[in-house]
C-alpha positions as CSV (number, residue, x, y, z in Angstrom):
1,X,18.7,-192.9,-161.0
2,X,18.9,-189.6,-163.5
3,X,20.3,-187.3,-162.3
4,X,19.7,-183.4,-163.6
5,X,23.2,-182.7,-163.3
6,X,26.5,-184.7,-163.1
7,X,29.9,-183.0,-163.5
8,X,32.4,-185.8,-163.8
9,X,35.8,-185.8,-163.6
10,X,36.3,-181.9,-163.8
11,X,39.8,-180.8,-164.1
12,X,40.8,-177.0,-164.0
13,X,44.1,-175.2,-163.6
14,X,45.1,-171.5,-163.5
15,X,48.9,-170.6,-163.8
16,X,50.2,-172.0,-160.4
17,X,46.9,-173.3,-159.5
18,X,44.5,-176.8,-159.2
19,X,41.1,-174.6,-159.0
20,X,39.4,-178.2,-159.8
21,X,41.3,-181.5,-159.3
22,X,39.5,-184.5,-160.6
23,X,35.8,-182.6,-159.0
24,X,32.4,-184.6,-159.7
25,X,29.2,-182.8,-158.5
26,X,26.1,-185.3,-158.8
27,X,22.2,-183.3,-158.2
28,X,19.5,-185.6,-158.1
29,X,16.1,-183.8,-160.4
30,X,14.0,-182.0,-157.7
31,X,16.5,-181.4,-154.7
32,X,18.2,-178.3,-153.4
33,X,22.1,-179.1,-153.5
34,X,24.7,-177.1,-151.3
35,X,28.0,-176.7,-152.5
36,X,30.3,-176.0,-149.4
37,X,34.2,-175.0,-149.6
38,X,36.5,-172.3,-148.2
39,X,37.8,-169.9,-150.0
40,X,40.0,-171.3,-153.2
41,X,38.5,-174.9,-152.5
42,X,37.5,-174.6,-156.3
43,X,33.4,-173.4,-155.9
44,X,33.4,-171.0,-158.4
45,X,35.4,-172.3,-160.6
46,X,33.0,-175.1,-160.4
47,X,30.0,-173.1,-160.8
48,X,31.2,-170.8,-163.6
49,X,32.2,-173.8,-165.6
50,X,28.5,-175.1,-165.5
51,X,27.5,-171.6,-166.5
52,X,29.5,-171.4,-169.0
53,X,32.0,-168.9,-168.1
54,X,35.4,-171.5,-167.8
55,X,36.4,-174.3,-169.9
56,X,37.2,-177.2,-168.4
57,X,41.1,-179.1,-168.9
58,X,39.2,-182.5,-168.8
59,X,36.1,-184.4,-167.2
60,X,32.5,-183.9,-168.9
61,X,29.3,-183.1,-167.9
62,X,25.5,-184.4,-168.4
63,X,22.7,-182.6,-167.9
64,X,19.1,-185.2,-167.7
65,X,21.4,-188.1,-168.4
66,X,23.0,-186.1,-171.8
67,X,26.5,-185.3,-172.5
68,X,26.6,-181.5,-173.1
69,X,29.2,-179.2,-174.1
70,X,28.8,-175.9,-172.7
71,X,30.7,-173.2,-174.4
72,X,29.5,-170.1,-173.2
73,X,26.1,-168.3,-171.0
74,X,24.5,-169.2,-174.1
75,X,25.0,-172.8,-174.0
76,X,24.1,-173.4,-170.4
77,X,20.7,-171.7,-170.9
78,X,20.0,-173.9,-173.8
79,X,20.8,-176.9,-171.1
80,X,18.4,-175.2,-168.7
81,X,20.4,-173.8,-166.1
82,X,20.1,-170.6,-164.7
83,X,22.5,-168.8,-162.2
84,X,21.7,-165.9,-160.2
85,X,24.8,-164.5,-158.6
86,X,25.7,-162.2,-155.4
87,X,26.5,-159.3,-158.0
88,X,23.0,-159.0,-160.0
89,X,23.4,-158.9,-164.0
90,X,20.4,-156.4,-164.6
91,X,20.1,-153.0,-166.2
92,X,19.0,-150.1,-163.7
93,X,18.0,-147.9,-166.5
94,X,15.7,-150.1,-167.7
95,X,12.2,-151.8,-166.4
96,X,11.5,-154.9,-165.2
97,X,10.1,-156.2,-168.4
98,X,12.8,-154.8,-170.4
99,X,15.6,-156.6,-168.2
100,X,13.4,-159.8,-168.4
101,X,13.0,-160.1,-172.0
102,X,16.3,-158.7,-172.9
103,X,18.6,-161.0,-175.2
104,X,14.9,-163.4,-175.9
105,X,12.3,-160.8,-177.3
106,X,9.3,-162.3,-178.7
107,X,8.8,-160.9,-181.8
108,X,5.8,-160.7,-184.7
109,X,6.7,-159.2,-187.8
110,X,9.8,-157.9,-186.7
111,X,8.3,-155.8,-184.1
112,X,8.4,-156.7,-179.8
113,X,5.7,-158.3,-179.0
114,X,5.6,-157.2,-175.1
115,X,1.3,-157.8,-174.6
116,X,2.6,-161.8,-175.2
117,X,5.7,-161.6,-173.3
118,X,3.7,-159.3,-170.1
119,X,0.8,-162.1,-170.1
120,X,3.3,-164.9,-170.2
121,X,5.0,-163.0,-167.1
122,X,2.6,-162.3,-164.9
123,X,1.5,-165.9,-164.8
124,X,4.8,-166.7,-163.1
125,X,4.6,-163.4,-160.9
126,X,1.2,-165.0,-160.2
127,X,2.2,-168.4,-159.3
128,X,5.6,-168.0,-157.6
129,X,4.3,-164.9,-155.4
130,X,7.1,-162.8,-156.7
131,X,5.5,-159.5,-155.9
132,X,6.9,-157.7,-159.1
133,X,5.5,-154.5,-161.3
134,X,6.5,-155.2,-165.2
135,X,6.8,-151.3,-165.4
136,X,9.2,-150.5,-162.3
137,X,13.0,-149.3,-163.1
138,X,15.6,-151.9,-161.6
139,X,17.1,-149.2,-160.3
140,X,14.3,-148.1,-158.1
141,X,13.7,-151.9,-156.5
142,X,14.9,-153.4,-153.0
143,X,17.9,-155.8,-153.4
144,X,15.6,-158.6,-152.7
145,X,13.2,-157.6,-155.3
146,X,15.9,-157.4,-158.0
147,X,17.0,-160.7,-157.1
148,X,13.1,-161.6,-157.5
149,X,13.8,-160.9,-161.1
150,X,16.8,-162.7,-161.6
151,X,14.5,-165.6,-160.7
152,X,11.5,-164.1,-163.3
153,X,13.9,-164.2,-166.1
154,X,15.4,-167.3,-165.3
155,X,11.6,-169.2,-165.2
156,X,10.8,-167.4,-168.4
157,X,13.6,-168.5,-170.0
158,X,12.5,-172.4,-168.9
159,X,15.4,-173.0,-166.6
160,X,15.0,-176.0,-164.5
161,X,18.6,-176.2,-162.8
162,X,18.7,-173.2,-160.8
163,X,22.7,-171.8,-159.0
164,X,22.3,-169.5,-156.6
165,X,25.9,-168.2,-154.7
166,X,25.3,-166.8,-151.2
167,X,21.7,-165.9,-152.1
168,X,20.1,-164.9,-148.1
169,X,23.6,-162.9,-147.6
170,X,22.0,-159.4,-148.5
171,X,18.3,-160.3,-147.2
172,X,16.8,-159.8,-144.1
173,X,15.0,-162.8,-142.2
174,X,11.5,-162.4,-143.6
175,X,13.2,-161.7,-146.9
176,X,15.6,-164.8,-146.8
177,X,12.4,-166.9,-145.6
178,X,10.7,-165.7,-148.6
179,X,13.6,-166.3,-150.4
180,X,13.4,-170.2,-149.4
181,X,9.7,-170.5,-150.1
182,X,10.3,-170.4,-153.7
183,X,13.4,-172.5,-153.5
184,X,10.9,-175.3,-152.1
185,X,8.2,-174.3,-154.7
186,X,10.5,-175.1,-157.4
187,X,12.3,-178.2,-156.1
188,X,8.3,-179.4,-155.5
189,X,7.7,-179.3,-159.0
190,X,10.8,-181.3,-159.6
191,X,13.3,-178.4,-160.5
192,X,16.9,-178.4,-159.3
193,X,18.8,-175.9,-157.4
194,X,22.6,-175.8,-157.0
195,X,22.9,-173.4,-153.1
196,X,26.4,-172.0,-152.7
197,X,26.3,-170.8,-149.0
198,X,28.5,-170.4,-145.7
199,X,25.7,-170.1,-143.6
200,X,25.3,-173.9,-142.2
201,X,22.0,-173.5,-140.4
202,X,20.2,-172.5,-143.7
203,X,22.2,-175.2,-145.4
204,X,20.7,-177.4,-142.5
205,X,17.3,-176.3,-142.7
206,X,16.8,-176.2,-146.9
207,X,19.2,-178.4,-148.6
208,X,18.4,-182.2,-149.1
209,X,22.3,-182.6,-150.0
210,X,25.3,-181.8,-150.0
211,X,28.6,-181.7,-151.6
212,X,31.8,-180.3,-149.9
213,X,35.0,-179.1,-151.8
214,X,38.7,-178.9,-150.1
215,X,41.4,-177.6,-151.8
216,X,40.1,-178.6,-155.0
217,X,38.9,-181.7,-154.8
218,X,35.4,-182.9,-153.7
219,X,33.6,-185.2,-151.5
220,X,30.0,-186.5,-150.9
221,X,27.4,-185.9,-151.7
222,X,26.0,-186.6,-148.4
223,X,22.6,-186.6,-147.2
224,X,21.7,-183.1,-145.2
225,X,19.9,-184.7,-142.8
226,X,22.6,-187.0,-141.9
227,X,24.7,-183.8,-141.0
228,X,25.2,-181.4,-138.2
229,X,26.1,-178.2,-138.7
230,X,29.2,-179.2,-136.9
231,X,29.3,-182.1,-139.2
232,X,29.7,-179.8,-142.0
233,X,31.9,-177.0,-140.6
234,X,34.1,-179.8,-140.0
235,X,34.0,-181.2,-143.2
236,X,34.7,-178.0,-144.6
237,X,37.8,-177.0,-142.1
238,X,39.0,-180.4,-140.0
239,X,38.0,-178.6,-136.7
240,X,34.7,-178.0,-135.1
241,X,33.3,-174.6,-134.8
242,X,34.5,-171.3,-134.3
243,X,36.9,-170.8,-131.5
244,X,36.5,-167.1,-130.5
245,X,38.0,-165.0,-127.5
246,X,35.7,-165.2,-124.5
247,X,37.8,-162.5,-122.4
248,X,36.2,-158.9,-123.0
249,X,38.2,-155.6,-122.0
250,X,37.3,-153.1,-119.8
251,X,35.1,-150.6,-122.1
252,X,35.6,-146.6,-121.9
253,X,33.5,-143.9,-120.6
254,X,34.1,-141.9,-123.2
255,X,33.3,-142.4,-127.1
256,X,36.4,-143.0,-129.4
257,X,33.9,-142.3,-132.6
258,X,31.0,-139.9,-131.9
259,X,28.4,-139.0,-134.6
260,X,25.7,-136.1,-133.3
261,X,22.9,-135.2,-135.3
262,X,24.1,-135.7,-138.9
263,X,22.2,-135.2,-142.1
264,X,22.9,-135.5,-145.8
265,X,21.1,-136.4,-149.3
266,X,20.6,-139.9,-147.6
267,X,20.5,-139.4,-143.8
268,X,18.2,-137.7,-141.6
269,X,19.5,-136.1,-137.8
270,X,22.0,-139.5,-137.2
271,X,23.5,-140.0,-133.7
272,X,25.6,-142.9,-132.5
273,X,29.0,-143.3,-130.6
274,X,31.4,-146.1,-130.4
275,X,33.3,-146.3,-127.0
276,X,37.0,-147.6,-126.6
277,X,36.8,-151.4,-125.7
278,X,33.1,-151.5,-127.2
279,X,32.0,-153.3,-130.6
280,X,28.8,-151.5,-131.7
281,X,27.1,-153.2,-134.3
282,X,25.0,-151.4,-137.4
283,X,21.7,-153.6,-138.5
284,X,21.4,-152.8,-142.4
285,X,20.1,-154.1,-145.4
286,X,21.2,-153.8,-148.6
287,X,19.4,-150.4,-149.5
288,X,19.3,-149.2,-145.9
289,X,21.8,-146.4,-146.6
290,X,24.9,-147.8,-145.0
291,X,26.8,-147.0,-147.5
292,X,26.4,-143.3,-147.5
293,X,27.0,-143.5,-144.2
294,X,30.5,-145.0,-144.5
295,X,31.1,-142.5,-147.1
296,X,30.3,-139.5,-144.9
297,X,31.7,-141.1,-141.7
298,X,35.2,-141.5,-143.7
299,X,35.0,-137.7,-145.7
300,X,34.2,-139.0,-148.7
301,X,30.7,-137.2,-148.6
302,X,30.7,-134.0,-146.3
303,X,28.1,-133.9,-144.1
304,X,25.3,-130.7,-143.7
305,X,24.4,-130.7,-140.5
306,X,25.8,-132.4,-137.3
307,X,29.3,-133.1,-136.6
308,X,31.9,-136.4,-136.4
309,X,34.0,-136.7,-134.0
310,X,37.3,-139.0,-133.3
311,X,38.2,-139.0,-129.3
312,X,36.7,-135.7,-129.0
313,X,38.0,-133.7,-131.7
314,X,35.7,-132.5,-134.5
315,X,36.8,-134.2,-138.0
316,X,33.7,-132.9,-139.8
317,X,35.8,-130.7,-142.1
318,X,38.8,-132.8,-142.2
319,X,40.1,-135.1,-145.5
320,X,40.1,-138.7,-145.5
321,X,43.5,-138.7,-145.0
322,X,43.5,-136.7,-142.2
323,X,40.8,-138.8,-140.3
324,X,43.3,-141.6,-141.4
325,X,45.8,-140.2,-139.8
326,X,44.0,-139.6,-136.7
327,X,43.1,-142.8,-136.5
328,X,39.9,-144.1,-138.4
329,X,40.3,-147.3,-140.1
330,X,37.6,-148.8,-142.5
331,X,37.5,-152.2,-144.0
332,X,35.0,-151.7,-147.1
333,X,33.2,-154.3,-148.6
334,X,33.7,-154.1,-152.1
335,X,37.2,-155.0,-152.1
336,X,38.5,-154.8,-156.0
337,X,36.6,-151.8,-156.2
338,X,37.2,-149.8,-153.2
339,X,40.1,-151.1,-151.4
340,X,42.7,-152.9,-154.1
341,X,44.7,-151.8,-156.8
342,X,43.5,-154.3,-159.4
343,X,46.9,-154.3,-161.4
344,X,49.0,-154.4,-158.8
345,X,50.6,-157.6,-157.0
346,X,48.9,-159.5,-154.0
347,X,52.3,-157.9,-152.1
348,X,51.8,-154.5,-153.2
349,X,48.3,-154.3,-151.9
350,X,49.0,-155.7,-148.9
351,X,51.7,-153.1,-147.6
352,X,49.0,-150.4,-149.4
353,X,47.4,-149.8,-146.5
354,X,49.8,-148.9,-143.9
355,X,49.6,-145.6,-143.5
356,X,50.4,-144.3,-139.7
357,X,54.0,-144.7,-140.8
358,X,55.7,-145.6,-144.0
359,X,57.9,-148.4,-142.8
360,X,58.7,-149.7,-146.5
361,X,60.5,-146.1,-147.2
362,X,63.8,-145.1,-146.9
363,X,65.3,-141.8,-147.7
364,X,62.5,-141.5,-149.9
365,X,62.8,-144.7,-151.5
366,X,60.6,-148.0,-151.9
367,X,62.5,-151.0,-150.2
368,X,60.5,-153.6,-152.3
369,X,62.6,-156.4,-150.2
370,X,61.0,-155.2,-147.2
371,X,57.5,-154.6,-149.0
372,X,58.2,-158.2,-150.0
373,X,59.1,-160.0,-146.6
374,X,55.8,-158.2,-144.7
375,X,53.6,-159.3,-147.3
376,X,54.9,-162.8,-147.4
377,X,54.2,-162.7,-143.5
378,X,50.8,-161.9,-143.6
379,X,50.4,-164.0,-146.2
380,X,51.3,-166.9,-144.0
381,X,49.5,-165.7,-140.9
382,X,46.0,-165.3,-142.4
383,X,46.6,-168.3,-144.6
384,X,46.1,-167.0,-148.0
385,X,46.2,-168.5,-151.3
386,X,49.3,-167.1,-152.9
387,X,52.1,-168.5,-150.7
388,X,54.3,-169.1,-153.9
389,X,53.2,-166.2,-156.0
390,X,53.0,-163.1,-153.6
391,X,53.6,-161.2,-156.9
392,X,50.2,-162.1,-158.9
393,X,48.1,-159.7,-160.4
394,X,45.0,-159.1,-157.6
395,X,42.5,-158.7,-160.6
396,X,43.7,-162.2,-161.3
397,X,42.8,-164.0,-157.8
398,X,39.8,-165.4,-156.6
399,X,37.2,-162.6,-154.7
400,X,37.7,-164.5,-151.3
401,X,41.5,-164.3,-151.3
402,X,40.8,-160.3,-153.0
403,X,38.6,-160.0,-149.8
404,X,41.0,-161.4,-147.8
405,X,43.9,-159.1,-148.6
406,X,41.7,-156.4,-148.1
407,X,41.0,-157.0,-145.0
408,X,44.2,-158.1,-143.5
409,X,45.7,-155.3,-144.5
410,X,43.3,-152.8,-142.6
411,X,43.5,-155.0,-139.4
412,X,47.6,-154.8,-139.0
413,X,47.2,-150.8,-139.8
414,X,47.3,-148.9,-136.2
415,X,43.8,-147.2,-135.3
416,X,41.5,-145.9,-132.6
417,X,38.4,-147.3,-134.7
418,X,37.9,-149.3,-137.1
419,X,34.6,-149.2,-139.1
420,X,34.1,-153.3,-140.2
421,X,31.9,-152.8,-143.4
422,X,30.5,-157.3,-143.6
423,X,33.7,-158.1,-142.7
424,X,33.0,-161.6,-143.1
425,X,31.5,-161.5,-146.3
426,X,33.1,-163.4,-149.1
427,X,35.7,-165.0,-146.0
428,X,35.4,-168.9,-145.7
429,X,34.9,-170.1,-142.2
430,X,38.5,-170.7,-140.8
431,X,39.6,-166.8,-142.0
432,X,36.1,-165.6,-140.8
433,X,36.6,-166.9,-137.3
434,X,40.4,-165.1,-137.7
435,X,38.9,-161.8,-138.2
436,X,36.3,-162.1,-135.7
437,X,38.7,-163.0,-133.2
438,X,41.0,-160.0,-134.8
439,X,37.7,-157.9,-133.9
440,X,37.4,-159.1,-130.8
441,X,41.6,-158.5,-129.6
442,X,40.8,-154.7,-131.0
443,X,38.0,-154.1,-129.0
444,X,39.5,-155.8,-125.7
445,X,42.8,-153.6,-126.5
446,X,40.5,-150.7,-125.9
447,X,39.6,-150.1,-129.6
448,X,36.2,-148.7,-130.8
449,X,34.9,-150.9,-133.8
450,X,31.7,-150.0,-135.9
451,X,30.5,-153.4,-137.4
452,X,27.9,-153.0,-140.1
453,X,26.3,-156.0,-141.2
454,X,22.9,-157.6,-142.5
455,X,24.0,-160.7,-141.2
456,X,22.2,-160.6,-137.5
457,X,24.0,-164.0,-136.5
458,X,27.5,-162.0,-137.0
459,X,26.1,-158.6,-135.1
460,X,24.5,-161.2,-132.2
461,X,28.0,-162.8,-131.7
462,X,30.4,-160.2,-131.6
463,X,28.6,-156.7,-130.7
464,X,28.1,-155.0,-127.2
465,X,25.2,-153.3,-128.6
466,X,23.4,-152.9,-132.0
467,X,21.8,-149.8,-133.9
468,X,18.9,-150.4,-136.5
469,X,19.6,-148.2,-139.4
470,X,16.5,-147.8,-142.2
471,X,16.1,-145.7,-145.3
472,X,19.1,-143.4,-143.2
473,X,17.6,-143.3,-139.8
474,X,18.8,-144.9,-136.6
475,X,15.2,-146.3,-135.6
476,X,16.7,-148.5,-132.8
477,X,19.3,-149.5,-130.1
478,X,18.8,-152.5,-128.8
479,X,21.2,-154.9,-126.9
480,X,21.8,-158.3,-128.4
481,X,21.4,-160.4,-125.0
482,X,17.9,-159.3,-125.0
483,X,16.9,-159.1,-128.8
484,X,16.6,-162.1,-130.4
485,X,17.6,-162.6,-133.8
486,X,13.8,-162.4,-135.7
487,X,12.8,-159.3,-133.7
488,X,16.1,-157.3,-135.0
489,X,15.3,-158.7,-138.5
490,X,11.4,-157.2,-138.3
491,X,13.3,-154.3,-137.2
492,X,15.1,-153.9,-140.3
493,X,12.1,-154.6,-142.2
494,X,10.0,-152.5,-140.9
């Protein structure tokens, strides 16, 4: 049987790390392939080698039954393989067509010629219903639409092995449905697609196989249909599924966050409230304005209108400091960006975040021994990767364990609420179901927590009640007993 890719063998090691240990990856021509792992089981490592972004140490990979050597991005889209990632590599500034032909230009006489390349791509528009305009900016598209052209430059380019990490994990239902239309399209005409994913029901519904990688080293590939989901969460973590806190607290009367009638560039006359002993959960896509709203919600953007308020008292005006210090906590979800020091240790951006008191001061002073033994703590309790090198460079490590330390460190800080930006995102399964259950002990300790999420599976299982936020409007409140998941997701669409 030929097989459109086989990685064989695949050794790779970073200082103090097996990222690969002996890996082989085998997708058949014309199936959709999941690749499933926790975090640091050696996934992108894997994926980035056969894009052409790492070297392998050793092993060697054929693509249609060939031996290839695949040096750079270059190389791999001379193979045919295409990879559309989480974090989109497209201009805003410039149009679709532009982004498309960008790096390939067709050219006659040494001038473009775009009338070829436009005909040429509006056939595929045509044919894979991609619902694109040549002539839009990137910057003005939906999330799902830029990832549309991801997949226009990657058919005009003649790719026929297609990776796609955590595609669905920004889309709404119809748009993730949409989404897994065209992954069948192009596995019907005998195209391969490589799906890295944690969410097993999709996995269970699209792929045709499956390959699982644990701590470095692989195993399978199995058939899908042969597995569960609790088949595969258990070949990912040795356990079956998530074991979350069933006891619920006793919620408040009163709201701990409070947000009345608040409008900026972005959002129009916003009201919500978070009580203590309450999770309230924030349905939002991608381009929904979420993000604004954390920003005003923390101080980072003042608000024009309306007022914020944390048990009572009006923080409207104050710093972000000083709404720190009063007790608002946010886990963001761009974690190297927004919430790490980059060149700083995994230990030093673990004890960044403690704020309420400085415990690693004294008489001024940093005690880097005690800095030291509270990182190496949480370290141990939320199992990351860096047990023996607590002083690597965060810029260095992998994004789950970045996302991870992120995290961890906002859940030990003390707080009245916590606003959970995807706090699952980028976490493997095991550390997911820790934070969730970390969610659930604030809210039964009489916390308020604000989750925002697109992922309506995460709001459904761990929210009290859940607001609908659209181009900066609340347009619903709904509670999740009695909203099922595909009328909350043609909410958000709407």
């Amino acid at each position: 049987m030929e097989y459109a890719v086989e990685m064989l063998n695949i050794m790779k090691t970073f200082p103090g790390i097996v990222a690969n240990d002996n890996v082989t990856l085998l997708v058949k021509n014309g199936e959709i392939h999941a690749l499933l792992g926790e975090n640091s089981s050696g996934k992108s490592t894997l994926i980035n080698i056969l894009a052409g972004l790492e070297k392998p140490d050793a092993g060697s990979i054929k693509i249609h039954g060939s031996t290839v050597d695949i040096n750079n991005a270059a190389d791999a889209n001379s193979c045919g393989i295409g990879a559309v990632y989480q974090q989109l590599k497209l201009a805003d500034t410039f149009t679709v067509l532009e982004n498309v032909y960008l790096g390939v230009e067709e050219k006659k006489f040494g001038f473009l010629s775009a009338k070829k390349t436009t005909k040429e791509l509006e056939k595929i528009i045509s044919e894979y219903n991609l619902e694109l305009d040549l002539n839009e900016r990137i910057g003005d598209l939906s999330y799902s639409k830029r990832q549309r052209v991801e997949i226009l430059k990657a058919l005009y380019r003649g790719n026929d092995i297609f990776i796609f990490d955590k595609p669905t994990e920004y889309l709404t239902p119809s748009e993730a449905g949409n989404l897994i239309r065209i992954f069948k399209q192009l596995s019907g005409e005998g195209k391969s697609i490589i799906l890295i994913s944690d969410n097993l029901s999709e996995i269970k519904a699209v792929a045709d196989s499956v390959t699982v990688l644990k701590k470095g080293k692989s195993s399978g590939p199995y058939k899908a249909s042969d597995l569960s989901t609790d088949d595969m969460f258990e070949l990912i973590c040795g356990k079956r599924q998530y074991d979350l806190i069933q006891k619920k607290g006793v919620r408040s009367e009163s709201p701990v966050l409070r947000v009345d009638n608040v409008s900026s560039d972005v959002l129009q006359n916003l009201s919500l409230e978070v009580c203590g002993g309450e999770i309230a959960g924030i349905a939002a896509t991608k381009d929904s304005g979420y993000k604004h709203l954390v920003n005003v919600l923390t101080g980072i953007v003042k608000t024009l209108p309306g007022s914020i308020f944390i048990n009572n008292a009006d923080v409207s005006a104050l710093s972000v400091r000083k709404r720190m210090n009063m007790g608002l906590n946010t886990i963001l979800e761009d974690s190297l960006k927004e919430s790490l020091m980059p060149e700083a240790s995994a230990a030093d951006n673990l004890a960044l975040n403690v704020y309420y008191k400085n415990p690693f001061q004294k008489f001024g002073f940093i005690n880097n021994s005690i800095i030291k033994a509270y990182s190496l703590y949480l370290i141990e309790k939320y199992d990351i990767s860096v047990k023996n090198h607590p002083n690597i460079c965060v810029g260095e490590m992998t994004g789950g364990n970045r996302r991870k330390i992120a995290t961890v460190s906002k859940l030990e800080g003390k707080m009245e609420a916590l606003i959970a930006v995807r706090p699952g995102a980028g976490m493997d399964t095991l550390s997911t179901e820790f934070v969730y259950n970390r969610l659930l002990e604030l809210r039964n300790s009489g916390k308020a927590v604000l989750l925002i999420s697109s992922d309506i599976n995460e709001l459904k299982l761990l929210c009290d009640k859940i607001y609908v936020l659209d181009s900066g409007k609340i347009t619903h409140c709904v509670s999740p007993k009695d909203a099922s998941i595909n009328k909350i997701g043609e909410m958000m669409s709407v």
